[in-house]
C-alpha positions as CSV (number, residue, x, y, z in Angstrom):
1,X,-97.8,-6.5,-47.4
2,X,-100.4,-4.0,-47.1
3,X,-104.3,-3.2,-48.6
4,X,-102.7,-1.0,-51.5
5,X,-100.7,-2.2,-54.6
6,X,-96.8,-1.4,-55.0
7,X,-95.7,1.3,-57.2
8,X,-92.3,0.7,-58.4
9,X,-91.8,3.9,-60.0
10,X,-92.2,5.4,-56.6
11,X,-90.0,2.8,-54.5
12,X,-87.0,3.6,-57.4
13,X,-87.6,7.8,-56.6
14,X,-87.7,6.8,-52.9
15,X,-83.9,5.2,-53.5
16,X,-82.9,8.1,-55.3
17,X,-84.1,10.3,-52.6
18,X,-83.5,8.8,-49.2
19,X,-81.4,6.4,-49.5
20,X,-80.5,2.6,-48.4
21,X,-77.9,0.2,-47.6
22,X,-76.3,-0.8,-50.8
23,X,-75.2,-4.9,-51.9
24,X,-72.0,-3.6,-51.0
25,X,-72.6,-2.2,-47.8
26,X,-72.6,1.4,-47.6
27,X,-75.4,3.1,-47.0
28,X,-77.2,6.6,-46.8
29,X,-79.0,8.3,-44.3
30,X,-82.9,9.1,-44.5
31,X,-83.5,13.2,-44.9
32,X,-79.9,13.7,-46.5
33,X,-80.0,14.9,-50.0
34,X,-78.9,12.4,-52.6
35,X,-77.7,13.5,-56.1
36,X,-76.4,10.8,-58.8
37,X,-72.4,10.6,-59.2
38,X,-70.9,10.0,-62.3
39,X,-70.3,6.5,-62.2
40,X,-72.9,4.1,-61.9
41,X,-74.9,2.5,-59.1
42,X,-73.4,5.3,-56.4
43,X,-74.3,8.4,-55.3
44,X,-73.2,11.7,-53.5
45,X,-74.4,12.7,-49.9
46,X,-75.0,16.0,-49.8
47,X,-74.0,16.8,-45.6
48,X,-73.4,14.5,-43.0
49,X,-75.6,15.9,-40.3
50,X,-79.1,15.4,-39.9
51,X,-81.7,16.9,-37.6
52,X,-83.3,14.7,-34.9
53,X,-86.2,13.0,-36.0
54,X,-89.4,15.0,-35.0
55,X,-92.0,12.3,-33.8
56,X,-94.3,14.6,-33.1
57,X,-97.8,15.0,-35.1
58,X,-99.5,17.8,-35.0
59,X,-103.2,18.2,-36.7
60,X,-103.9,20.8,-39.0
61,X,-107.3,22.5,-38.5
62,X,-109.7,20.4,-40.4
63,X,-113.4,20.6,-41.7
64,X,-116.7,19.5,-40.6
65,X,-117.0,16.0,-41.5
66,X,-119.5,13.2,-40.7
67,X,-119.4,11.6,-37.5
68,X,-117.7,8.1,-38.4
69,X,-115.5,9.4,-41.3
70,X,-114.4,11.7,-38.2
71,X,-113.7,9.0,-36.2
72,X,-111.5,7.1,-39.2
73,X,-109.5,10.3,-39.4
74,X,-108.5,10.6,-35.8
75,X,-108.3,6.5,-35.8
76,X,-105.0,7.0,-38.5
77,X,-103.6,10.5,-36.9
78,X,-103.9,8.1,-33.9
79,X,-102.3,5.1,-35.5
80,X,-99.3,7.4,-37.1
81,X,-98.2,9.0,-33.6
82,X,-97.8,5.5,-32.1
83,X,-96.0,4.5,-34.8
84,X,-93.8,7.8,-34.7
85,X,-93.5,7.8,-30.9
86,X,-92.0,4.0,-31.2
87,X,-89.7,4.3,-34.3
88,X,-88.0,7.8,-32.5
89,X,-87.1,4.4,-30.3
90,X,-86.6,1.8,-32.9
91,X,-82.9,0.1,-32.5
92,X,-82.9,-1.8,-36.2
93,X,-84.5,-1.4,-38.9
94,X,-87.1,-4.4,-38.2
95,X,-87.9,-2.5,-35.0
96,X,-89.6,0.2,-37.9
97,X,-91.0,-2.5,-39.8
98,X,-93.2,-3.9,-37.3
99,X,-95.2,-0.7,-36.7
100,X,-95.9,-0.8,-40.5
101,X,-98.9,-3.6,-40.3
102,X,-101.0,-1.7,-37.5
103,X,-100.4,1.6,-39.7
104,X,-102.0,-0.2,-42.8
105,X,-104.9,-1.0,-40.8
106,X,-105.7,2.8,-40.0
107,X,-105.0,4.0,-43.7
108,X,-107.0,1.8,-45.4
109,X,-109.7,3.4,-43.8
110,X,-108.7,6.5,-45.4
111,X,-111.0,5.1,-48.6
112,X,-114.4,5.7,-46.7
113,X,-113.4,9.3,-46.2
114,X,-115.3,11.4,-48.9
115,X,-114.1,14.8,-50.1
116,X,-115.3,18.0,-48.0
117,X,-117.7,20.4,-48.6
118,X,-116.0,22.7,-51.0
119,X,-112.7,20.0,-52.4
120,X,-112.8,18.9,-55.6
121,X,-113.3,15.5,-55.0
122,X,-110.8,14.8,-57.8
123,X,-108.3,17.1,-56.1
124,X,-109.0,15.6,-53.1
125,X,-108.7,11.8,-54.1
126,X,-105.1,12.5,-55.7
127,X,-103.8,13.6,-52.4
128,X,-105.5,10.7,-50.6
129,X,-103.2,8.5,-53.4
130,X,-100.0,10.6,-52.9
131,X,-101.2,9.1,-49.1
132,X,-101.4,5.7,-50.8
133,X,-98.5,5.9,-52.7
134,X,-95.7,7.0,-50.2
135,X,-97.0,4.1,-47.6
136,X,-97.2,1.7,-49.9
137,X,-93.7,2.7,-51.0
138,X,-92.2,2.8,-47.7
139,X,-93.7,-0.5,-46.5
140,X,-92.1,-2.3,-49.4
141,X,-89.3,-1.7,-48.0
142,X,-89.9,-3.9,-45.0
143,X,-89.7,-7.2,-47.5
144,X,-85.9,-6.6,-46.8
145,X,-85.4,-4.7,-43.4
146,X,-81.7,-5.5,-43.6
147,X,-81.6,-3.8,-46.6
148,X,-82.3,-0.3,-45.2
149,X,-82.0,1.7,-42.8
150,X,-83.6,3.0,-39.5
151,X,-83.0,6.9,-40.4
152,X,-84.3,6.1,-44.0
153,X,-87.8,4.6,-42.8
154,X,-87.8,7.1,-40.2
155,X,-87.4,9.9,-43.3
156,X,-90.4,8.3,-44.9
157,X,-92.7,8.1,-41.8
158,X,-91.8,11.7,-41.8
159,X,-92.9,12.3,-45.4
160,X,-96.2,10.2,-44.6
161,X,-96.7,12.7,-41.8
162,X,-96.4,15.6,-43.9
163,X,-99.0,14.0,-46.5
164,X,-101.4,13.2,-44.3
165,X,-102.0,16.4,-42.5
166,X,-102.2,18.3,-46.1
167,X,-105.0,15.7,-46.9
168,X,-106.9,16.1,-43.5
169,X,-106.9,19.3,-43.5
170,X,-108.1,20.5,-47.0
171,X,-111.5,22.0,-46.6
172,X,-110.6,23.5,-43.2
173,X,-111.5,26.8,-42.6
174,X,-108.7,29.3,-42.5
175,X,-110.1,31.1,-39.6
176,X,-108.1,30.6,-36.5
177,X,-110.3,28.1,-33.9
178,X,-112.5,29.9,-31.9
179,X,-114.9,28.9,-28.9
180,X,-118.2,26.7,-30.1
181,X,-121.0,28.2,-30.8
182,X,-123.9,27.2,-27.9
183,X,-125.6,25.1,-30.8
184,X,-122.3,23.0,-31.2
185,X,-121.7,22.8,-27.5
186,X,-125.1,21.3,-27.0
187,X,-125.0,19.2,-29.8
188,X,-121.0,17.8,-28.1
189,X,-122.7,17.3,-24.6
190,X,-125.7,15.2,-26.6
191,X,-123.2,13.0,-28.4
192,X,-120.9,12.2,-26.0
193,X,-123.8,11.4,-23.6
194,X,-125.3,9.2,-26.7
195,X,-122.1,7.1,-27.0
196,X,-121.7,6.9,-23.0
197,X,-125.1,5.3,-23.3
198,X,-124.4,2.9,-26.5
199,X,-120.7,1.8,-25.1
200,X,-119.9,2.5,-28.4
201,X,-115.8,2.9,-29.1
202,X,-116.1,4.8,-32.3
203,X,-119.0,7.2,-31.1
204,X,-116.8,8.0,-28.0
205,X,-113.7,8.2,-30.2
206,X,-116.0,11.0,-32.4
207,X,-117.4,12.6,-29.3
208,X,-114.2,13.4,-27.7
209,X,-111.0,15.2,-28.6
210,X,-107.8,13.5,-27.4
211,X,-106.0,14.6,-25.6
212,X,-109.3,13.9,-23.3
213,X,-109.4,13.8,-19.6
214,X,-112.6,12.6,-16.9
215,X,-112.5,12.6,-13.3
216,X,-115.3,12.0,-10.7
217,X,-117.5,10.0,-8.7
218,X,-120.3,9.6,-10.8
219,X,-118.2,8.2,-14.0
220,X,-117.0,5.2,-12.6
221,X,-117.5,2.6,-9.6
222,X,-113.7,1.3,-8.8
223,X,-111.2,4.1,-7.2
224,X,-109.2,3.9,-10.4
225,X,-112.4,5.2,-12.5
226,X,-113.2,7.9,-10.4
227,X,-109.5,9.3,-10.4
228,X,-108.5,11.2,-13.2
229,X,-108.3,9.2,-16.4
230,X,-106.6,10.8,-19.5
231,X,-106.4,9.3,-23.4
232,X,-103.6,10.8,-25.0
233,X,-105.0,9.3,-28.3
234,X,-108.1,7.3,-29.3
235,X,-106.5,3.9,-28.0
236,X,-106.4,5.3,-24.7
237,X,-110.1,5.7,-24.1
238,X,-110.7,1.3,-23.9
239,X,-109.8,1.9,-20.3
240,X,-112.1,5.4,-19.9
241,X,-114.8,3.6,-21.9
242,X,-114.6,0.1,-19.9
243,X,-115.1,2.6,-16.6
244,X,-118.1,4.4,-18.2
245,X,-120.2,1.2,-18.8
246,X,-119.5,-0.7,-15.5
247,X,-121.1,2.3,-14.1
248,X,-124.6,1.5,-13.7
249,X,-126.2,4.3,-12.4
250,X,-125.0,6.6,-15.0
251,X,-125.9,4.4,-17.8
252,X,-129.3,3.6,-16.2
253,X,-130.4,7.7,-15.8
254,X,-128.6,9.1,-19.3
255,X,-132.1,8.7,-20.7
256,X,-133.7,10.6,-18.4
257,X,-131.7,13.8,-19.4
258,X,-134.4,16.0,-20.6
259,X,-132.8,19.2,-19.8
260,X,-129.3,20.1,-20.2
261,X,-128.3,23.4,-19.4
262,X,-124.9,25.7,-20.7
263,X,-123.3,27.4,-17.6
264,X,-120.9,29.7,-16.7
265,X,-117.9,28.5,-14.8
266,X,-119.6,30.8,-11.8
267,X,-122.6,28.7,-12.1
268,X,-120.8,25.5,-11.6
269,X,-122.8,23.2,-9.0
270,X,-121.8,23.0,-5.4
271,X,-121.0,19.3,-5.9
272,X,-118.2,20.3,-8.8
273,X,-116.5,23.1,-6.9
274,X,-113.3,20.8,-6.6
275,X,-113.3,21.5,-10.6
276,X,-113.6,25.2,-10.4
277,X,-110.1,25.6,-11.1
278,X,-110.0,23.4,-14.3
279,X,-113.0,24.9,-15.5
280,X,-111.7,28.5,-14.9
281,X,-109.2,28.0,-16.7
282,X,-110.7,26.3,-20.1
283,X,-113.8,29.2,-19.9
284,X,-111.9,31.4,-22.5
285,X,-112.2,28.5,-25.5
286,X,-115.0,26.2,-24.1
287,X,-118.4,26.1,-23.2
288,X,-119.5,24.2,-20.5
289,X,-122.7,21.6,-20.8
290,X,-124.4,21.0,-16.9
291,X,-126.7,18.0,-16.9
292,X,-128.4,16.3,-13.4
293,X,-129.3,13.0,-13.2
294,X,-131.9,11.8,-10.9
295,X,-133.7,8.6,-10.2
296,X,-132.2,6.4,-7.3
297,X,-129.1,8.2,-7.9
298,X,-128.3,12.1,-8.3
299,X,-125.6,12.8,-10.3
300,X,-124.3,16.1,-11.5
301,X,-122.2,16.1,-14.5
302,X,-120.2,19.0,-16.8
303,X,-119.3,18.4,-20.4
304,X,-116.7,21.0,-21.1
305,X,-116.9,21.8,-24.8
306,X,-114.1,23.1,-27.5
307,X,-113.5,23.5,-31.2
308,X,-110.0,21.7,-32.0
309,X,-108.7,19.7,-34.7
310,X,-111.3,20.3,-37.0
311,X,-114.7,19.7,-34.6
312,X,-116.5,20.4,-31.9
313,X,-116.4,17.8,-29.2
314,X,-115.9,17.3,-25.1
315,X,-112.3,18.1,-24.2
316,X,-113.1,17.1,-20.8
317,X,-116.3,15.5,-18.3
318,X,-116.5,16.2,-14.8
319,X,-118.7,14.6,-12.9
320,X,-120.3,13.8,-8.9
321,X,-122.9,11.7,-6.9
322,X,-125.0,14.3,-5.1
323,X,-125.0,13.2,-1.5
């Protein structure tokens, strides 16, 4: 099961660790700490309670990083919170094990990611493997789900969590996040207009930041488009992205989007007041991107711009057919 091979030295220190059901039954639960007894083949539970298990992921600030090895980033932080969100549900232990195959999918990819400006790539590639390792390790377990627990491959889960964001965020700069630059914003508005344009799902996936939100007339035909759409991670945006290409007019004039201007929220076209609220609101960390779109069609559209998560990249688009 999985891209990677199995380390048995690290399944035997996960045992030791976590704990799992026993042949004869008993069992230990996953963040308890585990300390070998005196006789063998048992073991001593240090406490009873455990805390909730946190299925919450939170990204580290991150560096700049190509485009695509962006988009393979977010594609696994995306992966993991699904898989966290559903085993905080999981009834059996099986329930847990089935998340494990769509996880391995995302993490593979995690070997076209190249070492940031400023990592030793050697550095870097052993916490990528300590990555590896504890996935591999905690998949294994899923040859025999009976065998262990739900709280124990909820524990590991956890510890994959705690890997992955020290990986994806070495090389970030320890400056807190601050608005984009008017470069970067520009350069956001151009790229998510560019994947608009190519219907492409992993240059929209790089030229947005989830949690992403859209509303207006001029980004989708159907009333469901033109309502607010949100993507709470990058699965989400298949439905945004289907609404984007059936809209003809918008795909038709993107090419004719010579100028694109940076506003202020006072600024905001007469067409967009119904947004001035929303855009009021974000003006203290974005920048906002204005572009028109004329041909048969006008269109009026505003790419609002931040820094999270490691890049620069539409946290929301607003956008209206001029009548």
């Amino acid at each position: 099961m999985g891209h990677f091979m199995r380390y048995t030295t690290l399944a035997v220190s996960i045992v030791a660790l976590l704990g799992c059901k026993k042949p004869n039954g008993a069992s230990t639960s996953g963040s308890a700490a585990v300390t070998p007894s005196g006789s063998a083949g048992s073991a001593v539970v240090a406490g009873s309670a455990s805390a909730p298990f946190d299925d919450k992921l939170e990204l580290p600030n991150q560096p700049a990083r190509a485009a695509d090895e962006q988009a393979r980033v977010d594609g696994v932080a995306s992966a993991l919170r699904t898989a966290l969100t559903q085993a905080r549900a999981a009834k059996t232990s099986t329930d847990v094990c089935k998340l494990f195959d769509p996880l391995d999918k995302a993490v593979a990819k995690l070997m076209q990611i190249n070492a940031p400006d400023g990592v030793d790539p050697q550095v870097f590639s052993s916490q990528r493997s300590a990555v590896f390792q504890l996935f591999d390790g905690a998949s294994a377990w899923c040859d025999t789900p009976e065998n262990v627990t739900v709280e124990t491959l909820q524990g590991l889960l956890s510890d994959l969590r705690g890997q992955l964001v020290a990986l994806i965020g070495m090389g970030a700069s320890t400056t807190a996040p601050g608005k984009p630059t008017a470069d970067e914003a520009m350069t956001a508005a151009k790229a998510w207009l560019a994947a608009v344009a190519a219907n492409d799902a992993d240059k929209l996936a790089a030229a947005v930041d989830v949690p992403y939100w859209q509303s207006g007339t001029a980004l989708g035909k159907s009333a469901d488009c033109r309502d607010k759409l949100a993507a709470a991670s990058a699965t989400d945006l298949t439905k945004i992205r289907t609404c984007l290409a059936a809209d003809t007019p918008l795909i038709e004039l993107i090419p004719s989007a010579s100028e694109l201007q940076e506003i202020a929220p006072k600024d905001l076209h007469e067409a967009l007041k119904s947004y001035q609220q929303a855009i009021g609101d974000a003006a203290p960390t974005h920048r906002f991107i204005q572009v028109e779109l004329e041909g048969d069609y006008h269109l009026v559209l505003v790419i609002a711009v931040h820094r999270a998560n490691g890049k620069v990249a539409a946290d929301f688009v607003v956008g209206e057919l001029v009548t």
